[in-house]
MARBAZA-526655 format. One record per residue (C-alpha): residue in one letter; x, y, z; chain. Coordinates in Angstrom, 3 decimals, padded with zeros to 6 digits. Layout:
! residues N
(r 'A', (X, Y, Z), 'A')
...
! end
This chain:
! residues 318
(r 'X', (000.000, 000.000, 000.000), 'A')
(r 'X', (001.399, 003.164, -000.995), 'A')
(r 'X', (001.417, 006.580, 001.375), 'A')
(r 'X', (001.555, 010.330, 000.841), 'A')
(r 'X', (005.135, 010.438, 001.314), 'A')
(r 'X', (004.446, 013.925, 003.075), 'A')
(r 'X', (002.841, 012.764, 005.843), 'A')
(r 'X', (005.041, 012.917, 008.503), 'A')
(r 'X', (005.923, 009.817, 010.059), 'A')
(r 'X', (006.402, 008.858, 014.015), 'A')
(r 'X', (009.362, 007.307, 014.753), 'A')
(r 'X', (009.174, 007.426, 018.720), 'A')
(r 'X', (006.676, 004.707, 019.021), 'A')
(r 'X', (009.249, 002.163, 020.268), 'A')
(r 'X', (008.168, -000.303, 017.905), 'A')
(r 'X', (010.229, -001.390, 014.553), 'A')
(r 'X', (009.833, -001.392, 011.020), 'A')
(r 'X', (011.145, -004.472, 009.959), 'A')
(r 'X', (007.474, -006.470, 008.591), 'A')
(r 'X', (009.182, -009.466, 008.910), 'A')
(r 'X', (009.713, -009.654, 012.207), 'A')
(r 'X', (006.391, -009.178, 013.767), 'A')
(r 'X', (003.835, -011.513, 014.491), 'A')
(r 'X', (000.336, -010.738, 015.228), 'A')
(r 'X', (-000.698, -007.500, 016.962), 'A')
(r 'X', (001.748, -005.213, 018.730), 'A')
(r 'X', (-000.620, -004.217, 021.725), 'A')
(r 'X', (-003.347, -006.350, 023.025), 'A')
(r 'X', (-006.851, -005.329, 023.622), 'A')
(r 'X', (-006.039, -004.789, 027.711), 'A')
(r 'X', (-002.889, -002.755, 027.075), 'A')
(r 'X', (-000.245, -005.571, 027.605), 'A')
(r 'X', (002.252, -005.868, 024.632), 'A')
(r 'X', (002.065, -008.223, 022.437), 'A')
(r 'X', (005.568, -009.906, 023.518), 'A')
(r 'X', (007.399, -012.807, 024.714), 'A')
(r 'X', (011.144, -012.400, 025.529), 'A')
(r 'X', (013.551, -015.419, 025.382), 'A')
(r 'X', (017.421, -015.124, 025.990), 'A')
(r 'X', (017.666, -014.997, 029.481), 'A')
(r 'X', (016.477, -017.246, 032.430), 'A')
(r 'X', (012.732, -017.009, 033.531), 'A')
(r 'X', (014.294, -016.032, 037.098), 'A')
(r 'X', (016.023, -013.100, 035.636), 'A')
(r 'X', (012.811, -012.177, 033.603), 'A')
(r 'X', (010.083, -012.722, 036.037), 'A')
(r 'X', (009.397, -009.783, 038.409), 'A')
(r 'X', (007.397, -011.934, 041.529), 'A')
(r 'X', (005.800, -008.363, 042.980), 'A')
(r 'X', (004.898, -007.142, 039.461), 'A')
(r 'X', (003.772, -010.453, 038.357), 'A')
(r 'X', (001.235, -010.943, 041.526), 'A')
(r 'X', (000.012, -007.355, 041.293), 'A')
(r 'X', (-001.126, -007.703, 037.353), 'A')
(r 'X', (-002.701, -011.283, 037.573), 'A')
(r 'X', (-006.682, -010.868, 037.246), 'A')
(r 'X', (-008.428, -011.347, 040.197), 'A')
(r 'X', (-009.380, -014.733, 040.065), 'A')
(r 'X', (-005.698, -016.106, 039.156), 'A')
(r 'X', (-004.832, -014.179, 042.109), 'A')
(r 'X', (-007.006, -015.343, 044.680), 'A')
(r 'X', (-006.670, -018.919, 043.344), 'A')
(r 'X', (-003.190, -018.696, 043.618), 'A')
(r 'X', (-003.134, -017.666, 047.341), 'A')
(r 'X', (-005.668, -020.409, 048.056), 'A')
(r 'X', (-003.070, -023.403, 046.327), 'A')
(r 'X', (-000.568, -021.826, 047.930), 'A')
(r 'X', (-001.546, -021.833, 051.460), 'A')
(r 'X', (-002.933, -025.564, 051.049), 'A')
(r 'X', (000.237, -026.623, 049.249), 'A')
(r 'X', (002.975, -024.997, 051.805), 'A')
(r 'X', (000.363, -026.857, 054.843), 'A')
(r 'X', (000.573, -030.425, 052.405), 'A')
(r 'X', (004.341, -029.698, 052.387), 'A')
(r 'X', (004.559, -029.194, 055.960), 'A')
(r 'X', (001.782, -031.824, 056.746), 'A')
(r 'X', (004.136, -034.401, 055.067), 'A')
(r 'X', (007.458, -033.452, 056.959), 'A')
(r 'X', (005.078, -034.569, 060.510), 'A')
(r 'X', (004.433, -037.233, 058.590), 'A')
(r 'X', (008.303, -038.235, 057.760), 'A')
(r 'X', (009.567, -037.452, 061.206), 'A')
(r 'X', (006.755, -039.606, 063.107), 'A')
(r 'X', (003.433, -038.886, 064.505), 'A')
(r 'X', (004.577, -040.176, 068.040), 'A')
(r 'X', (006.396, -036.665, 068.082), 'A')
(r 'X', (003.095, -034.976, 068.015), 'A')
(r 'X', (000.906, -034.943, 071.304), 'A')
(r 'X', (-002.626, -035.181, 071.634), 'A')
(r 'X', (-003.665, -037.394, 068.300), 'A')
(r 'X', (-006.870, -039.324, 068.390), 'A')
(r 'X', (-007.194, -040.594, 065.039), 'A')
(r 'X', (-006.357, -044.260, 064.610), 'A')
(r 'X', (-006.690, -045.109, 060.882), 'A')
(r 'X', (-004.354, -043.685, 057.994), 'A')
(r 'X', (-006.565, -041.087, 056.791), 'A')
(r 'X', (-007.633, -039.452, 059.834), 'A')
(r 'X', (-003.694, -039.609, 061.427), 'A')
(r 'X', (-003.002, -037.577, 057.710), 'A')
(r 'X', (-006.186, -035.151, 058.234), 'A')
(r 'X', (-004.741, -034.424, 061.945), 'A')
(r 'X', (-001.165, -033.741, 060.684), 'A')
(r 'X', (-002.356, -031.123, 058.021), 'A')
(r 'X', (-004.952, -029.609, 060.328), 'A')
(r 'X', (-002.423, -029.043, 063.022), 'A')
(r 'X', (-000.328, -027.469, 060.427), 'A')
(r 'X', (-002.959, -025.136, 059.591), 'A')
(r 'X', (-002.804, -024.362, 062.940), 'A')
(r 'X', (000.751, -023.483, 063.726), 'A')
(r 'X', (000.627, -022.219, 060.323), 'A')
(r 'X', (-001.945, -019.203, 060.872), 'A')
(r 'X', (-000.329, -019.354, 064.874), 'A')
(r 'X', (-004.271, -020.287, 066.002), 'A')
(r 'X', (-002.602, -023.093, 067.701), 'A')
(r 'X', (-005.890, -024.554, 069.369), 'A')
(r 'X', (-003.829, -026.828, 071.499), 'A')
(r 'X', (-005.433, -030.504, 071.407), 'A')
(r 'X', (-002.384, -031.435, 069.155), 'A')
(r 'X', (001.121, -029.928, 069.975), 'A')
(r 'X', (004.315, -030.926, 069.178), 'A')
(r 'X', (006.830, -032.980, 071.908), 'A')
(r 'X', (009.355, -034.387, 070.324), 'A')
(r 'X', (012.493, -032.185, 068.952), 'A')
(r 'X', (012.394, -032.260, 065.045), 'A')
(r 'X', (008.779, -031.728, 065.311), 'A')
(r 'X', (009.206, -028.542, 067.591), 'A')
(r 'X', (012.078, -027.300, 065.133), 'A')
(r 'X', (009.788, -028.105, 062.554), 'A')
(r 'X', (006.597, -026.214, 063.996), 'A')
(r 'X', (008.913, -023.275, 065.132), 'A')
(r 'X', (010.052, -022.832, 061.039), 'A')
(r 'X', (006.523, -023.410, 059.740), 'A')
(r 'X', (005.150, -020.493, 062.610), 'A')
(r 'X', (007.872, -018.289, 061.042), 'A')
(r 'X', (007.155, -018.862, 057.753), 'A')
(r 'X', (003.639, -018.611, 058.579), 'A')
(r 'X', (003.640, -014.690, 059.554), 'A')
(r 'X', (006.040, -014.106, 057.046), 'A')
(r 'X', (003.762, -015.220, 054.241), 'A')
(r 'X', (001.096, -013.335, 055.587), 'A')
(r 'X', (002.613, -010.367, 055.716), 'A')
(r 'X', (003.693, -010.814, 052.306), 'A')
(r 'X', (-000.034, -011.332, 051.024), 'A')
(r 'X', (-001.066, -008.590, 052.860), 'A')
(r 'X', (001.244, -006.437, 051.179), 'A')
(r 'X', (000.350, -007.795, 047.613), 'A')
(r 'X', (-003.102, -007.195, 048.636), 'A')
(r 'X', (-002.995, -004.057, 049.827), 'A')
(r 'X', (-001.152, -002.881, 046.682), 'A')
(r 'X', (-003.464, -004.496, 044.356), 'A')
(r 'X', (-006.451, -002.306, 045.886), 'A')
(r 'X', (-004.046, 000.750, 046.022), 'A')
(r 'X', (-002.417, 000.542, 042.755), 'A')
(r 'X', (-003.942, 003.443, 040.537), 'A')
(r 'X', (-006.223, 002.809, 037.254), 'A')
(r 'X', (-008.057, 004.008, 034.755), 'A')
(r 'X', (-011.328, 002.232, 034.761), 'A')
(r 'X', (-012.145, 002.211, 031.595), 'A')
(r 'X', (-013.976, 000.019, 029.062), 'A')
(r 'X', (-013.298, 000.471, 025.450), 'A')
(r 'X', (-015.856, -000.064, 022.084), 'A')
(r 'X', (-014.906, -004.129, 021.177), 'A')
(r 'X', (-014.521, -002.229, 017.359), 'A')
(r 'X', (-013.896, 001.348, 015.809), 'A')
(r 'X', (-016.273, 001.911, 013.309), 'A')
(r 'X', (-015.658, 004.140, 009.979), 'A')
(r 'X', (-018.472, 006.800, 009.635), 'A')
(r 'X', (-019.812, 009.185, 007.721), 'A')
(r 'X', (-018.670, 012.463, 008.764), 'A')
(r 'X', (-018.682, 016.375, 007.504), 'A')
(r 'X', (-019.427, 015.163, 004.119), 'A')
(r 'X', (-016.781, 012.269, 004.515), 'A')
(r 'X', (-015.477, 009.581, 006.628), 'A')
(r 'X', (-013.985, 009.414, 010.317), 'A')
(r 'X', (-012.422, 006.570, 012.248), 'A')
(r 'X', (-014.313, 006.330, 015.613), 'A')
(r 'X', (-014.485, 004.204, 018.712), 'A')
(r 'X', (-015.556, 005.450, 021.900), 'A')
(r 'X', (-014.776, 004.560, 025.604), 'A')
(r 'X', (-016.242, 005.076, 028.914), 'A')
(r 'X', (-015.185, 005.096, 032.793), 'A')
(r 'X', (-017.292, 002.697, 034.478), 'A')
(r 'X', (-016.940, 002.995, 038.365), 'A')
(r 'X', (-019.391, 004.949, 040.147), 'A')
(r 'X', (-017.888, 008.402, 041.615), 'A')
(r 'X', (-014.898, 007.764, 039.694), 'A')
(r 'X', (-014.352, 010.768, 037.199), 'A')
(r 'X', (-010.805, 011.355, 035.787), 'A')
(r 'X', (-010.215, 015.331, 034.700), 'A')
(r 'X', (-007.441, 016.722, 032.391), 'A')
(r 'X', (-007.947, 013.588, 030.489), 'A')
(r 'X', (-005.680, 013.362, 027.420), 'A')
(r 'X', (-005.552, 011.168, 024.184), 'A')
(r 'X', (-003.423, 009.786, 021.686), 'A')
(r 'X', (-003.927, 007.949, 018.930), 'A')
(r 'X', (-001.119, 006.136, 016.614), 'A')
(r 'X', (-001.709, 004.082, 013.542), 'A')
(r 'X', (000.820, 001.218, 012.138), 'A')
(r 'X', (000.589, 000.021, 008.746), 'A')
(r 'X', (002.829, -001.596, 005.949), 'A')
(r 'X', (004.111, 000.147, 003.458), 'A')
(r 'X', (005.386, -001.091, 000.083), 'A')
(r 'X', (008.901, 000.394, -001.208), 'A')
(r 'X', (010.015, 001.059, -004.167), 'A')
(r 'X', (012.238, -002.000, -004.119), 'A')
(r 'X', (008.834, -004.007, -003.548), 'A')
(r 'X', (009.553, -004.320, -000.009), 'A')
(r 'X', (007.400, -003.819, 002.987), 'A')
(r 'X', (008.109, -002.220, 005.874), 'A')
(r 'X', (006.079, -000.765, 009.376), 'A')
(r 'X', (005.358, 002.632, 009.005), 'A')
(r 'X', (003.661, 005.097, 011.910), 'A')
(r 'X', (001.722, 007.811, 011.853), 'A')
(r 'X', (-000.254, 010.202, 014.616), 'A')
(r 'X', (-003.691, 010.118, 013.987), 'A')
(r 'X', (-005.452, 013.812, 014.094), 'A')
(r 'X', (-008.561, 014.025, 016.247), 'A')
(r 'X', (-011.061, 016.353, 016.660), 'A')
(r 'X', (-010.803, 016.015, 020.183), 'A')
(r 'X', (-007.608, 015.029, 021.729), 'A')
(r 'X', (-008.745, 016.579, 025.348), 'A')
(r 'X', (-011.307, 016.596, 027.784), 'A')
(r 'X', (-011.030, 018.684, 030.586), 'A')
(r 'X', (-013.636, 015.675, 032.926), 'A')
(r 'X', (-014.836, 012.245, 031.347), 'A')
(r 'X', (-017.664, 011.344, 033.588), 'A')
(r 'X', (-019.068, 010.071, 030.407), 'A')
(r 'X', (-018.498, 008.388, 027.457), 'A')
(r 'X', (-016.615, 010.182, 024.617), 'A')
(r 'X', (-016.812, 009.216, 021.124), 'A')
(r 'X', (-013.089, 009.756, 019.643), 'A')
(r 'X', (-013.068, 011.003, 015.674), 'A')
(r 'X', (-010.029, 010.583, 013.492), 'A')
(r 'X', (-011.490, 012.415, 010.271), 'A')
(r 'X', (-010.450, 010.563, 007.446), 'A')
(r 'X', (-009.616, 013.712, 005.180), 'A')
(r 'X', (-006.473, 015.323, 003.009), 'A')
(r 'X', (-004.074, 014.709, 006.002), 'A')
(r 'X', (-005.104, 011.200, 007.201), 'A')
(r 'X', (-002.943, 008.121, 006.054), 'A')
(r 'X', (-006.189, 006.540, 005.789), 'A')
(r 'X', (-007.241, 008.491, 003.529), 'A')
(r 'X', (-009.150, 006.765, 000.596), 'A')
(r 'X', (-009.007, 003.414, 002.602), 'A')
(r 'X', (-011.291, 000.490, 002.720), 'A')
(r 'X', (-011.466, -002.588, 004.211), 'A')
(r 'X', (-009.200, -004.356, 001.872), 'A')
(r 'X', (-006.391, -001.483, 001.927), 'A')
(r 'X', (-006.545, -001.921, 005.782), 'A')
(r 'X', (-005.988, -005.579, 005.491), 'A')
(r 'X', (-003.656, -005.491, 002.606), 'A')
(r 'X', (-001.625, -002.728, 005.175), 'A')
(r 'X', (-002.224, -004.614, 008.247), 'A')
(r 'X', (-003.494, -001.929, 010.201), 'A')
(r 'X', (-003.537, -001.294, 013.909), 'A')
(r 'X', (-004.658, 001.163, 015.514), 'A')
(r 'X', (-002.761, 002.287, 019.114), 'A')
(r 'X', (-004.846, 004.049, 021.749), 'A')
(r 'X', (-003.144, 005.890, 024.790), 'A')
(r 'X', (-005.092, 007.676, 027.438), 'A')
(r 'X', (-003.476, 009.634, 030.426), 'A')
(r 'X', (-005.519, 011.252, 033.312), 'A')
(r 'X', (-005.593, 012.618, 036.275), 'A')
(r 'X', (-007.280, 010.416, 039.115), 'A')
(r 'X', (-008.839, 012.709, 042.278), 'A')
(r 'X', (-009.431, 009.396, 044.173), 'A')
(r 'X', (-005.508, 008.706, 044.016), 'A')
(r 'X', (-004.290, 012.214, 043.488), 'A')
(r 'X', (-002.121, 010.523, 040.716), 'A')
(r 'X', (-002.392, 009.793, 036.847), 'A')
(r 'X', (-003.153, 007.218, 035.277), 'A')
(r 'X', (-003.304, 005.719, 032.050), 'A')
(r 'X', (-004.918, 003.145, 030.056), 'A')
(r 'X', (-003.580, 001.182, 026.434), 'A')
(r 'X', (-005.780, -000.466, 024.005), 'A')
(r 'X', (-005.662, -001.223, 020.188), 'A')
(r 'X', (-007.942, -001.620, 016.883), 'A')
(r 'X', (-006.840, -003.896, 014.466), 'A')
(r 'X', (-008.265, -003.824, 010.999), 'A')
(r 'X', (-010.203, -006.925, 011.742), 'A')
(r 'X', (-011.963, -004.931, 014.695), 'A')
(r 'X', (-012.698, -002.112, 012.317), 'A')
(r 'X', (-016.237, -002.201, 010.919), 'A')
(r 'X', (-017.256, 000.235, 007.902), 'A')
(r 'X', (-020.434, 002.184, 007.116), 'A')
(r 'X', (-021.880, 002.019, 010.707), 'A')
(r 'X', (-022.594, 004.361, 013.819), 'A')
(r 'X', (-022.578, 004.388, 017.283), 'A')
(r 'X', (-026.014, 004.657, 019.087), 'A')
(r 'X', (-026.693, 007.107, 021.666), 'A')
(r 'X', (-025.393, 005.532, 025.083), 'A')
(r 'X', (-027.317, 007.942, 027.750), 'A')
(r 'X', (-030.525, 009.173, 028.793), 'A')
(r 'X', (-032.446, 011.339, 030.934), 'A')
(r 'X', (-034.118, 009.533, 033.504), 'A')
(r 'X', (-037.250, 009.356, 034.801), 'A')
(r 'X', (-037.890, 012.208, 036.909), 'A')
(r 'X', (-035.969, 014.160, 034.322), 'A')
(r 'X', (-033.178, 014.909, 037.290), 'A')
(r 'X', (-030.262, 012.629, 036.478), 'A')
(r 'X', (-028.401, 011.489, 033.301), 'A')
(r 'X', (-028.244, 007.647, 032.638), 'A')
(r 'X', (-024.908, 006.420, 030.692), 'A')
(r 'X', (-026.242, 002.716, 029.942), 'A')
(r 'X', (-022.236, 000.866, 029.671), 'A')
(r 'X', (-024.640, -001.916, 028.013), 'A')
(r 'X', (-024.626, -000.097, 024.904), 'A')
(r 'X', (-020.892, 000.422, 024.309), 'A')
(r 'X', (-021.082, -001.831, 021.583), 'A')
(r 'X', (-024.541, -000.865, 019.967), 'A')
(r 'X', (-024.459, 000.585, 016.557), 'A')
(r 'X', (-026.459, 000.999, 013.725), 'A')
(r 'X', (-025.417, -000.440, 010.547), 'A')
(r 'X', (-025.669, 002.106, 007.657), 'A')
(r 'X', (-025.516, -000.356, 004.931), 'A')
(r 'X', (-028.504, -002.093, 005.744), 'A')
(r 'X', (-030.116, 001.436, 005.348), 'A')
(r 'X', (-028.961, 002.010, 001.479), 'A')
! end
């Protein structure tokens, strides 16, 4: 695909140009690159605190739940190694409850409840229970740290259109997709936006190669978002979309990068949010449906987050 060589071109996106050496998107839909890295050990690679504060919710709490029943299995099976006769106070008498009694009891020291019907009286398993009532605190404090930085680690809260839609607009087209903040008293100001656009370009040696461009908008500020806001690329003299359809987009391999930076009152810090449109999430000859209304009593405004999504399909119309 060939481009007005006068646009101007962004070279500060971080990203190359080489088209044969990219796979698939560059940014996913929830802002995480695209990206594996190889070359150096997982150890070296993994970030523990990082990793643990990004997982989504359920990965996380699932992982603190195997955890705390693996380390007790672990410990459970040490009691077990060293001999029940060094713990005090069993009443089981078949395999299965003795087993059930040595994990329970390492719950116990574990979370330091120590109820007291089973206690340790021999020397390894005293050594044993002292480590495991260390370890114990310790990993709670850890959790409680990961926790607490989970609930007080700043974001946007926003959901993003699943597609961009091309539009009519001003006697032409426009690029649009529209996002929304979606907790309740949660309303970032000095909200900011920037929108990028990769694509491959053919070379006069037949070549192809990523090019990127900054998208003009019609709006690239807000000075509050407690609403949605519909963002508009116009697709006009200086766009390098210009004269596009859907098969130029594919034939390019478009995608679209979204950045949004605001400032949070609720944190007193700003945040930002990352998403991205390819050309298979771009949808032509459609438009958005209103996604408000006035309610009842005529006193409040209604954003319905159902209707993100909702347009109307032009085509169907002609």
């Amino acid at each position: 695909m060939k481009i007005d060589p006068k646009l101007k071109t962004n070279n500060d996106t971080g990203f190359g140009t080489n088209a044969a050496n990219y796979g698939g998107r560059f940014i996913n839909r929830d802002g995480t690159f695209n990206l594996r890295k190889e070359g150096v050990s997982l150890v070296n690679r993994l970030s523990i605190f990082h990793f643990m504060l990004t997982l989504p919710r359920w990965k996380f709490i699932a992982l603190l739940v195997l955890s705390y029943f693996a380390i007790n299995l672990l410990y459970c099976s040490v009691y077990l190694l060293i001999g029940l006769d060094q713990l005090q106070g069993l009443i089981a008498t078949t395999p299965w409850g003795k087993f059930k009694e040595a994990f329970f009891f390492s719950t116990e020291t574990f979370t330091t409840v120590g109820y007291g019907r089973v206690n340790p009286v021999g020397g390894w398993a005293n050594l044993v229970a002292a480590i495991e009532s260390m370890s114990g605190f310790l990993s709670f404090a850890l959790a409680t740290g990961l926790i607490f930085g989970r609930f007080a680690r700043p974001r946007a809260y926003l959901l993003f259109s699943d597609f961009a839609l091309v539009s009519p607009y001003k006697g032409g087209k426009a690029l649009m997709f529209r996002f929304a903040p979606y907790k309740d008293n949660h309303t970032l100001t000095d909200v900011q936006i920037r929108v990028n656009i990769g694509l491959k370009v053919l070379q006069d040696d037949l070549s192809e190669e990523y090019r990127y461009y900054d998208l003009n908008l019609e709006r690239s500020k807000v000075e509050s978002l407690p609403m949605n806001w519909t963002v508009v690329h116009p697709m006009d003299e200086t766009s390098p979309l210009k004269d596009f359809g859907y098969k130029d987009m594919a034939a390019a391999d478009v995608e679209i990068y979204v950045l949004i930076r605001g400032f949070d009152d609720v944190y007193s810090n700003f945040v930002q949010q990352r998403t991205s449109y390819t050309y298979q999430e771009i949808k032509f000859n459609g438009k958005f449906v209103p996604m408000y209304r006035e309610s009842e009593d005529g006193k409040t405004t209604i954003l319905e987050l159902h209707k993100l999504n909702e347009y109307t399909d032009l085509a169907d119309r002609s």
